[in-house]
N, C-alpha and C positions, 0 to 999 in steps of 0.2 A: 820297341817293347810294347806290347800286346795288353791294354788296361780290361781289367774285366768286367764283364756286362755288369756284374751287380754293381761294381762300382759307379758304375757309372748311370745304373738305375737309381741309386742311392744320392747321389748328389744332385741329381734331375728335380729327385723331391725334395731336399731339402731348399734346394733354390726356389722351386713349387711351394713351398712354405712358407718362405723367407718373401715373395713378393705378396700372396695372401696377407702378412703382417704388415707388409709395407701398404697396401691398399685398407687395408682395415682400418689401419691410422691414416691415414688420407681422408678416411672415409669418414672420419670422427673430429679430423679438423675440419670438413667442410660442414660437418654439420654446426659445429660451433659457431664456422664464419656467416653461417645463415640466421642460426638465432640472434648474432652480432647484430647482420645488415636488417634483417626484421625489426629487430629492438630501434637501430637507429631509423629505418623510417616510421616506425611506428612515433617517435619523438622530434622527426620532423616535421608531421603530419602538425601533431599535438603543436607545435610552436607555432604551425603556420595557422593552422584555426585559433591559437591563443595570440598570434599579431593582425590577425584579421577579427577578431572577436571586440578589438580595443581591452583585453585585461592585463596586460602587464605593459605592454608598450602605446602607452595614450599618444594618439593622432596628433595631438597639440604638441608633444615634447617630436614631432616630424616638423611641422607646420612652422610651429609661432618662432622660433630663431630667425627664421627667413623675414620674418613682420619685422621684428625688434628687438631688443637686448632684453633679455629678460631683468640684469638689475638685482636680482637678488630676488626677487616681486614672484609668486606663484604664475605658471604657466596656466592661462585660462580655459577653461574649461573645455569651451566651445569655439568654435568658429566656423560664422555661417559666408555665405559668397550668391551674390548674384550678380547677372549682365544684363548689361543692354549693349545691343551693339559689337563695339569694339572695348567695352569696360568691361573690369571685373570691380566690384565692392567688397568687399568686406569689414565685416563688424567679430569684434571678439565680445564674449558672453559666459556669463556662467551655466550651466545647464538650470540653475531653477529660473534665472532670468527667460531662457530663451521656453521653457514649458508654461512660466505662470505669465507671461506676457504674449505667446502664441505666435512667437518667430519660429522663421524656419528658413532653409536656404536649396539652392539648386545643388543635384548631384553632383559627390566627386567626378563620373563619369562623365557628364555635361562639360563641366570646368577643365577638366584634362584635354576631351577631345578636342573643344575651343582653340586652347594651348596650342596644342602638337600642330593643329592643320592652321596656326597664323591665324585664326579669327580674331584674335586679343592682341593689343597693342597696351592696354593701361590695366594697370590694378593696383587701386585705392583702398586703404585700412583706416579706418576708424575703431573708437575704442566706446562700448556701450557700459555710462558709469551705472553705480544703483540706481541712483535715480531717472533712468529712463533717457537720460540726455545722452546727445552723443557728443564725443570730441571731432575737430575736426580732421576732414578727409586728408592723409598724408599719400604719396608716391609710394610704391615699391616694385619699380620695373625689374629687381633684382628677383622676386619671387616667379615671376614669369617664364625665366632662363631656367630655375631651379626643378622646374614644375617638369620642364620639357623638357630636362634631361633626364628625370626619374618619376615619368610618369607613372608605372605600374602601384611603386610605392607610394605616391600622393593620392595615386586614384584612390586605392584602399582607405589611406585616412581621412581623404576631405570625403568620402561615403561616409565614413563612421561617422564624422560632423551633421553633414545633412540628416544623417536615418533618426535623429532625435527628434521627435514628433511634436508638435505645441500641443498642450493637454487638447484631448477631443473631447474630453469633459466638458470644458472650458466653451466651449464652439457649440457644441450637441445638447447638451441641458439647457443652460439659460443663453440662446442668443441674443436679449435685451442686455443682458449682462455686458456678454462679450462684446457688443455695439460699443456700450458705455467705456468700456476698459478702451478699446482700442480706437475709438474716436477722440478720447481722452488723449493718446498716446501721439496719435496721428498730426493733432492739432499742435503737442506739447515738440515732437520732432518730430516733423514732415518726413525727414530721409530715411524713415524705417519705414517708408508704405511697402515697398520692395519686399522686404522680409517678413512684413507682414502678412502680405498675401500670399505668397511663398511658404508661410505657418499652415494659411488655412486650407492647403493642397493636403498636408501632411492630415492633418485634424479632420479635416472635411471631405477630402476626396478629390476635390475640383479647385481650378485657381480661379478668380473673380475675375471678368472684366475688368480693363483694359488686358489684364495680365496673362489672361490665357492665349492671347495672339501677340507673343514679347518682342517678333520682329517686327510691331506696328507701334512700338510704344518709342517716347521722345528720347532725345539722349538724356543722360544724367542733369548734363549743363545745357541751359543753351542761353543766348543774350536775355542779361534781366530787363529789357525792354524791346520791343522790336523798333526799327527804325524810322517805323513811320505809326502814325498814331491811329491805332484798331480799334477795332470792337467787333463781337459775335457774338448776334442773337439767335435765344436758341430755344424753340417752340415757337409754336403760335400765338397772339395776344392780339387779336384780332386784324389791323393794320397798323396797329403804334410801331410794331418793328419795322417796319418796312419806311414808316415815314421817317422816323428817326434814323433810319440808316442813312437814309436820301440828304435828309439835314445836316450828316457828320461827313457825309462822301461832300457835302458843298465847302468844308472845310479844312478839304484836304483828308479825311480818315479815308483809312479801309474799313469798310463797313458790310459785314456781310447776314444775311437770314438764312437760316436753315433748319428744316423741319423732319420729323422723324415720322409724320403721320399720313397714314395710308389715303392715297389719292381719293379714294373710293369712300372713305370717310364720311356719314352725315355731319360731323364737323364743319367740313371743308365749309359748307355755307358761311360760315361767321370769318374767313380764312381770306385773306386778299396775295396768296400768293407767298414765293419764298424763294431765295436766290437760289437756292443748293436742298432738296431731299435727298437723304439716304435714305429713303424708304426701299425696302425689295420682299416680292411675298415669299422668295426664300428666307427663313430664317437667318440661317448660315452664312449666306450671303450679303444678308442686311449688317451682320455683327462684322462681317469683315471689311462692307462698305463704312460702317461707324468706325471702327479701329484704323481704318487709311487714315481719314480725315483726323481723326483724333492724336494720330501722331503729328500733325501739321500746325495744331491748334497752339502751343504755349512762344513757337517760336516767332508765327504770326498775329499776332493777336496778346493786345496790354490789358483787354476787359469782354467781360461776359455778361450777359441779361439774360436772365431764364422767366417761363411764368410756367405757371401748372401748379396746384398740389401735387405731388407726390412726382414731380418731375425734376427733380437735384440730380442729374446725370442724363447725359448722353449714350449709354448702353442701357437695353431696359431691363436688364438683368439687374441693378442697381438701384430703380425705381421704386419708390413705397411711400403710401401714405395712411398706414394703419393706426391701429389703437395706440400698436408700441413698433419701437424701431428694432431692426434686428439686420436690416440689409447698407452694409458700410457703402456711399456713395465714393468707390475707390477713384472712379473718373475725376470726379470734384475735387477730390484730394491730393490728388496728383495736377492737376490743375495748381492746386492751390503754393502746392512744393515750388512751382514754378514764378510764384507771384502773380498769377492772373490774379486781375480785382474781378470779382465773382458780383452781382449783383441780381436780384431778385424782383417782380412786381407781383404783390400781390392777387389776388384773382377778387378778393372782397374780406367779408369778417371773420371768415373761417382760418384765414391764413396769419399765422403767427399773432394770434391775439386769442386767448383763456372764452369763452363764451359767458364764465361769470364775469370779469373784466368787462365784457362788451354790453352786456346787461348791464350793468350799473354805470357804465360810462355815457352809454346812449335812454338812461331811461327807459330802457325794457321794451328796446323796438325788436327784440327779438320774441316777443309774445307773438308777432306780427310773421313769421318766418315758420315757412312747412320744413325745415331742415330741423329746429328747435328738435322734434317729432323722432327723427332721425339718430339719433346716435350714431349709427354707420359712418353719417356723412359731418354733422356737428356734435362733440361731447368734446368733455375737460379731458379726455386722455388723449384722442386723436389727434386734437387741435395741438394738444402739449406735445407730443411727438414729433408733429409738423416741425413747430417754435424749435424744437432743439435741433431740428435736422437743419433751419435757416442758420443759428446759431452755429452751427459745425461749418457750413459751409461760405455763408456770405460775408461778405466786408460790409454789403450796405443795404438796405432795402429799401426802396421807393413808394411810399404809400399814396400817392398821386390825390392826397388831398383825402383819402379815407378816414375815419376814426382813430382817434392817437387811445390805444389803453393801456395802462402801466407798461406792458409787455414791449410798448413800441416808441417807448420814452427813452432811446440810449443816440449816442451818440455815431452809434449806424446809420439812425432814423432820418429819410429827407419825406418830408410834409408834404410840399408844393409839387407842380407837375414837373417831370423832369422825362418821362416816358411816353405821356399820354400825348405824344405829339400826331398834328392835321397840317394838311397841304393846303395852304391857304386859297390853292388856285381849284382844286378839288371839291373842296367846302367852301364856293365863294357864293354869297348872296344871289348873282346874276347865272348861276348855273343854267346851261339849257338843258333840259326835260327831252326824250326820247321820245316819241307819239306812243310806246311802246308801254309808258309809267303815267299817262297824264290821268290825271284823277275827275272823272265827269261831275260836272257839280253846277247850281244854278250861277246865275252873275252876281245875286247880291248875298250865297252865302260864303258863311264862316268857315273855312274848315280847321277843325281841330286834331292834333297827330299824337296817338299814344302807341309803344310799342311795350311789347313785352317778349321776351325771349325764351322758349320752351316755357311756354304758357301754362299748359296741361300741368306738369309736375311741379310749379311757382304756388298751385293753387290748392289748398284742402284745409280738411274741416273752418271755414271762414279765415282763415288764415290767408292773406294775401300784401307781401313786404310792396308790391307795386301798388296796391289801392285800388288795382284796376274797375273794382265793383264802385267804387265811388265813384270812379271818373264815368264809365254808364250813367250811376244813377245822376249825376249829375249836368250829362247829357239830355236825357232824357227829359229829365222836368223842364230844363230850358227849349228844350222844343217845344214839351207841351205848354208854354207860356208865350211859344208863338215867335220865339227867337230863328231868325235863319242860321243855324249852325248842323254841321253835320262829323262826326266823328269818323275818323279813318284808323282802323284799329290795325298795328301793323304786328305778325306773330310771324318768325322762323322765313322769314326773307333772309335771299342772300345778302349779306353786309354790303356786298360792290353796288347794290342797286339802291338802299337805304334814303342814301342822299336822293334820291332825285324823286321821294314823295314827301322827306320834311322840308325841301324846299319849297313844295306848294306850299305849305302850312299856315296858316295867318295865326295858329299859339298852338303852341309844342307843351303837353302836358307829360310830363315824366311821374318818376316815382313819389307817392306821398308819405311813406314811412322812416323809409333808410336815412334818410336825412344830409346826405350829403351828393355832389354832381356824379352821374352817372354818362356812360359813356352816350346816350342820345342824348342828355344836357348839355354835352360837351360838342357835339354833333351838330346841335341845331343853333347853340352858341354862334360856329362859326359861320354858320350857313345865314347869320342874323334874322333866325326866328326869336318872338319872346316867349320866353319858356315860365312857366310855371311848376312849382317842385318844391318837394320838402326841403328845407335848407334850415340847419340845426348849428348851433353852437355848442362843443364842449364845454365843462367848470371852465374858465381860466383860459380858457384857449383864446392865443390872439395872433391870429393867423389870416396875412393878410388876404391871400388868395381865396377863403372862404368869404372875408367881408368885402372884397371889390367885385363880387359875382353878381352881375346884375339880373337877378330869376326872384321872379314871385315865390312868395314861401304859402305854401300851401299844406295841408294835409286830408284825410277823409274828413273828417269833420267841417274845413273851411273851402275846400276847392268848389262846391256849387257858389259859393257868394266872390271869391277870388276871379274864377273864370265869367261869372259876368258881368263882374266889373268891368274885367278887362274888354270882354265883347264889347261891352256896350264905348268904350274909348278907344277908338281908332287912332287920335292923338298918343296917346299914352302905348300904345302898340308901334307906333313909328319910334318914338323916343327909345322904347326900350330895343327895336330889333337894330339902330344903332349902336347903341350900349355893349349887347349880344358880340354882335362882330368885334368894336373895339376890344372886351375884356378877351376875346377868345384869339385876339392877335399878338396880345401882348404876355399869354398865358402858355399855348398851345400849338402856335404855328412848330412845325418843325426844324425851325431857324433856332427859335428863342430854345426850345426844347434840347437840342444839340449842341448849344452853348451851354445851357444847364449842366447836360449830360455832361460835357469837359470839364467843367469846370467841379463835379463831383469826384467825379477821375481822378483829379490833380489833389484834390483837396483828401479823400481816401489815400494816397497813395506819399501825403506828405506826414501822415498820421493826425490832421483835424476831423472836425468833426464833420461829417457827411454833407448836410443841410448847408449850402450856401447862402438860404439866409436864415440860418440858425431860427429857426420858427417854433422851436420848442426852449429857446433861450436857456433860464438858469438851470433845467433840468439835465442838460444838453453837460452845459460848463461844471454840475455836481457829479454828472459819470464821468466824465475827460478825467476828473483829479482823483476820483477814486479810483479808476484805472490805473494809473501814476501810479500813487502810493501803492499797490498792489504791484506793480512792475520791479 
């Protein structure tokens, strides 16, 4: 049977129809399925910038389960992490802690990749309470596993931890401030230096020495004593370091010097040398030659001796001795984490002692001093900044027999020599002289030996702490009266040569102001010259090493009638240049000096008072107990 065309033209289109409707509805669920899949990435987008934003899902409710049981107790706010090594730290915080105190931590990105590639073996939690303490370091090898299995997710949250900045406020407006807060901090718990520097990367830009080279820094732990009995000195101080090393290597120490100052130095003259410089005229270089060693230092080495103003650290990025403090000595302080005894020698009266204190203590022999003049160099805020910087960082300081002023009346304080050590064989009476030093002179004169040291800038408007104008004019008249005496005036000679022109000497005139032994009284001491020199009493002071010093007490006033007295008694010049040597064997040899030294060490480190033989007595035993009570 024969179907015809129309018909079959006619069902063509209606099936033509009928798929048109079928695609047209196709065509309308796919549009829906697109505003669907749109809508949902557009909310997963949304979810993922609001889990990486830290707004509904806080990094701590990732984190802190893995630390501890939370207890019922708020999930903390914060949590910072830093490494050394093979450790991780961490401290929990609340965000105002970690901004109004100037913490901060290493990126989550850091701490993950650590993780993953096995750089980490430990990670220790502490808990930082209000008041700035912390509790102590517990295990949780279990967060390690957790970290490495879901790194992507922790990287995220421990970022959102670190990105919380310490106020820059805080760091950038008042850095006296921020000194005071977090030297504060530092002293009160050591184990936040980490996090603290770590703050001021965030705040500041840059991380501080030691901490910006962190594969050079110590471990967390390392033995609270090394195994053999150390010491590291550190700067120049003319040759006391060097003797006193020699003295503590004879009894068995390691004892080492090392100096940070450029070879090239007009320094160097006063300088006898040093086991170990880091010096390098690369910068970059030098800080990474400081940072080797500096990692080596807490594990070898039970004590430290520094001198310098403005020298409390080993990086000189740390360095300052300004009006006011503002640069944290992070090296000292991490030292300090470690238990090193830190100890200090003054340079003179500028160091850790008020200049009004030193005036009224000494009677106004600062009238007498071209620094007075100076502000820059002497003023009550400098000076004060120094005092606090000693105070942050020292256990003990050494005043080798300088002026005691209230400031240096504590139970840190050692009086007597304990630094100022001479090689007895170096400094001996019978020294032989080099053809090269010998001092031309008649057979039957005098010769008399004064030095002064950077002469030139000692001396202005009649101001002069050495006297040296009196010792001329007091020369001179004696010649003109027909005295055989000659004056050998010694200025900015190298130190190594010194000795071999005050032992020609037949009287060694020193300073007539300052009033206490100076390092050529102490010089000519051993070498048994008799020395003439101002030699002063404090109020009250009974201090035996100032009254068994056998030296003329002299001043501008009295040194022409002093000095020829002396000329004229040759007797009285023999007796004394015996005197001379015995006090300066029993004072200053670097035998006796380095038994001192140990015996400081032992006594700092048992919590007595510094001074072994307590020469500041009951002032001494009233700090001890009000420390106590304060404890």
């Amino acid at each position: 049977m024969t179907t015809n065309p129309f018909t079959l033209m006619r069902r063509a289109r209606q099936w033509k129809d009928s798929v048109r409707a079928d695609l047209s509805g196709l065509k309308a669920e796919l549009d829906v399925l697109r505003d669907e899949l749109t809508s949902a990435q557009t909310r997963i987008a949304e979810l993922e910038a609001q889990r990486r934003a830290d707004v509904r899902v806080p990094p701590g409710h990732i984190v802190w389960p893995l630390l501890t049981a939370p207890n019922n107790e708020a999930w903390p706010d914060r949590i910072l992490i830093v490494r050394r090594g093979k450790t991780l730290r961490a401290i929990t915080a609340s965000q105002e802690q970690v901004q109004a105190l100037g913490l901060g931590g290493w990126s989550g990105d850091s701490i993950v990749d650590a993780i993953v590639a096995g750089q980490v073996t430990e990670f220790e939690l502490a808990v930082l309470a209000a008041d700035g303490t912390l509790g102590p370091w517990t295990a949780r090898p279990a967060v390690l596993k957790h970290i490495a299995t879901e790194p992507t997710l922790f990287r995220d949250a421990l970022n959102a931890h670190a990105g919380v900045a310490a106020d820059s406020q805080l760091v950038a407006s008042d850095s006296e401030h921020a000194f005071e807060m977090t030297a504060r901090l530092l002293k009160q718990t050591p184990d936040l230096v980490d996090f603290l520097a770590a703050g001021r990367k965030t705040a500041a830009g840059s991380v501080p020495a030691p901490f910006a080279l962190p594969e050079y820094l110590p471990d967390f732990r390392i033995p609270a004593q090394p195994r053999r009995r150390s010491a590291l000195f550190l700067h120049h101080s003319y040759y006391h370091f060097n003797n006193l090393a020699e003295g503590l290597k004879e009894r068995g120490w390691d004892a080492m010097t090392v100096s940070l100052e450029n070879p090239a130095s007009p320094q160097q003259q006063f300088f006898h040398g040093e086991d170990l410089s880091l010096f390098h005229a690369d910068p970059t270089q030098m800080q990474r030659q400081v940072a080797q060693f500096f990692k080596s230092v807490p594990e070898r080495f039970e004590a430290m001796h520094f001198y310098g103003m403005g020298a409390a650290a080993l990086f000189s990025d740390n360095m300052e001795a300004g009006q006011k403090n503002t640069k944290i000595p992070w090296d000292f302080m991490e030292l300090r984490r470690h238990n090193l005894i830190i100890g200090n020698m003054p340079s003179g009266c500028i160091e850790g002692a008020l200049p009004s204190s030193f005036f009224e203590v000494t009677d106004g022999v600062c009238s007498h001093c071209v620094w007075q003049l100076r502000p820059d160099i002497c003023s009550e805020d400098r000076n004060a900044a120094w005092l606090a910087r000693l105070d942050l960082v020292c256990d003990w300081v050494g005043l080798e027999g300088d002026w005691v002023t209230p400031e240096r009346k504590t139970p840190r304080h050692v009086f007597g020599p304990a630094v100022t050590a001479l090689s007895k064989d170096r400094w001996r009476p019978d020294l032989e002289v080099p053809d090269a030093f010998w001092i031309a002179r008649a057979p039957d004169e005098l010769l008399v030996y004064h030095a002064v040291g950077n002469y030139e800038s000692r001396r202005d408007q009649g101001r002069d702490i050495k006297g040296t104008g009196a010792v001329l004019a007091a020369i001179d008249r004696l010649k003109a009266e027909g005295c055989p005496i000659r004056l050998f005036f010694a200025t900015d000679l190298p130190s190594r040569d010194v000795r071999y022109y005050q032992v020609q000497a037949d009287i060694v005139v020193d300073q007539l102001n300052y009033g206490r032994l100076g390092a050529n009284a102490r010089e000519s001491l051993m070498l048994g010259r008799p020395v003439i020199t101002s030699l002063k009493h404090g109020r009250g002071e009974k201090l035996p090493y100032l009254a068994e010093a056998p030296v003329q007490h002299a001043d501008e006033a009295t040194i022409y009638g002093e000095l020829k007295a002396l000329v004229n008694d040759p007797e009285r010049r023999r007796r004394m240049s015996e005197l001379s040597r015995a006090f300066a064997l029993k004072w200053h040899t670097q035998e006796v000096c380095a038994a001192r030294f140990e015996t400081i060490i032992d006594r700092v480190r048992a919590g007595l008072p510094a001074d072994p033989d307590n020469a500041l007595g009951d002032v001494v035993r009233t700090e001890m107990l009000k420390k106590h009570a304060h404890a």
